[in-house]
N, C-alpha and C positions, 0 to 999 in steps of 0.2 A: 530286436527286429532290424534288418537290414535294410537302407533304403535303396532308392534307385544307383545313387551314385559309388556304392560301394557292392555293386554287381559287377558282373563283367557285362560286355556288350552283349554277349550270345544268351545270358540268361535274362536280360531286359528285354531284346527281342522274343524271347520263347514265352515270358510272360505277356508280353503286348500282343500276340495272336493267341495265346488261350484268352486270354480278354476280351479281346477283338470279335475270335470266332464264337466265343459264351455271350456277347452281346449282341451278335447276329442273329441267334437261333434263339435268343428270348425274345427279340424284336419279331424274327417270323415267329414263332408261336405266338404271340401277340397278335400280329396280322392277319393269323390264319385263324385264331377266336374271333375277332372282328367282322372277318368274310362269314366263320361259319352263324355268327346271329345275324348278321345282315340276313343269310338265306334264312332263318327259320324264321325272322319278321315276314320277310318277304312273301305274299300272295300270289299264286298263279294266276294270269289273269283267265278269269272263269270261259269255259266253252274252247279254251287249249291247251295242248300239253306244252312239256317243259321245252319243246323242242319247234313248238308256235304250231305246231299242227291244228288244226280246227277238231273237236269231238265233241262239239254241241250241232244239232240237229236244229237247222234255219227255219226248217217248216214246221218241227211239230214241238222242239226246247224240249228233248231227250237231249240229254248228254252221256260220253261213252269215254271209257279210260284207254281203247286203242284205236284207232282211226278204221285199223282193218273192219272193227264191229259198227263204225258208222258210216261207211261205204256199204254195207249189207243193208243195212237199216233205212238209207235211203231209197234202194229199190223197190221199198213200200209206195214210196211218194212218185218216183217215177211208173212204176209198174213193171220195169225190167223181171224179164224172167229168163234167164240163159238157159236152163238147163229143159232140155225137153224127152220125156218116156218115150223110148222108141215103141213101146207096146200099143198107146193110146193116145202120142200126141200132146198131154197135158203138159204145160209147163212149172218151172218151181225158180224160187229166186236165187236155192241155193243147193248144192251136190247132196249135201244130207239130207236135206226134204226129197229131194230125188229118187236115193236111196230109198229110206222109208219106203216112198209111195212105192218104188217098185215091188216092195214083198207082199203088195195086193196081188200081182198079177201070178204071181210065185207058191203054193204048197209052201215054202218057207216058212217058221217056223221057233226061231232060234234061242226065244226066252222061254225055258224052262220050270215050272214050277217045282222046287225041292220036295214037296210035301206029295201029291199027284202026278207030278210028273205031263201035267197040261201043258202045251206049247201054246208059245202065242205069238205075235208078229213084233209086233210092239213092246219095249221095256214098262214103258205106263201102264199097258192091259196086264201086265203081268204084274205089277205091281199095286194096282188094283183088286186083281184076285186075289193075293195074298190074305187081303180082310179076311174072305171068307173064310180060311184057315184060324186066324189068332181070335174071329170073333170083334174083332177090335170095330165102333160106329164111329168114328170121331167126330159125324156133323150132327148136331143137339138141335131139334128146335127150339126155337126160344118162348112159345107158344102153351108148346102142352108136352115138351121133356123126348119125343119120340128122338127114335137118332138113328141115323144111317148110316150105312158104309162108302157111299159114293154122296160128293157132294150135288149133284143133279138130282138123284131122291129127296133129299132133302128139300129141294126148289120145288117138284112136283107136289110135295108132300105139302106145303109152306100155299098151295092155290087154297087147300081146303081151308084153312084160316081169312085168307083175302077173299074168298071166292072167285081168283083169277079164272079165265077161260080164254088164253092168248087163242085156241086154233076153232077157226069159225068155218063152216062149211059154206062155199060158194054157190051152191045150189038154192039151201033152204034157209041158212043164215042160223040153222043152230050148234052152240057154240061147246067147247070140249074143253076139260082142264089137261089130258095128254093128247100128243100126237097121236099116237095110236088107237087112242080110242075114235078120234075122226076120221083117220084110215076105217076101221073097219063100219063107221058109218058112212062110210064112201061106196063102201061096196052095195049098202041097200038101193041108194039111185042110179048103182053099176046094173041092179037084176031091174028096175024097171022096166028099161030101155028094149024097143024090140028089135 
């Protein structure tokens, strides 16, 4: 093996910078393992992003992964509503509720049922109907086994159990487990009247 001294100069230099530069880049690699567990100890502090933005909600402690979604979020608390239907006036707090509401005013139509070919306004209603096609109840009482396709039947369904009667008539004070069935006792002290 040959030592330093019986090199030449240019080849003790040539090794002293691959050494040099092989020492450098194991030192950052090094440096740069160190930074990367420093960040995976490291915690966010809770209700910011990584970027110090606020995404926790002051009034009600939701928290949101982008700020854009908690500036919506707030105009719950304020009541801001920008968007206003020119048809009726009603406001919304955001372009897509907007939307929505307008295909009330609209024959509109645009979810399609594959199986009937029923249109509906709304992607939910339409995907609601579908039950009726696969059959499929997915809400079970837990009571007496019965099951439904929309989970609001199964809450109506669920008074017979408790005996609830949330809609009371303000007339005569008696009292109904559906809305509907109090509407059409609404009509009887509607024919009273002369």
């Amino acid at each position: 093996m040959q030592t330093r001294e019986d090199k030449s100069p240019q080849q003790n230099l040539v090794e002293e910078v691959i050494l040099s530069s092989s020492t450098v880049q194991e030192f950052n690699r090094e440096e740069e393992r160190q930074r990367s567990d420093r960040r995976k100890d490291s915690k966010p502090t809770p209700g910011f992003l990584e970027k110090g933005r606020p995404t926790l909600c002051q009034e009600g402690g939701q928290s949101f992964s982008q700020s854009s979604h908690l500036i919506q979020h707030q105009q719950i608390h304020t009541g801001e509503r920008h968007y206003e239907c020119p048809e009726c006036q009603k406001r919304f707090q955001t372009s897509s509720n907007l939307r929505r509401h307008e295909r009330t005013h609209r024959e509109e139509r645009p979810f399609r049922c594959p199986h009937c070919r029923k249109g509906f306004k709304h992607n939910s209603h339409l995907i609601r109907h579908r039950l009726i096609h696969t059959g499929e109840r997915p809400y079970e009482c837990g009571q007496c086994g019965m099951s439904f396709s929309q989970s609001s039947n199964l809450i109506c369904h669920q008074r017979i159990h408790t005996r609830e009667r949330p809609y009371e008539c303000e007339q005569c004070r008696k009292s109904f487990r559906h809305r509907s069935s109090l509407i059409c006792h609404q009509n009887i002290h509607a024919e009273e009247r002369p």
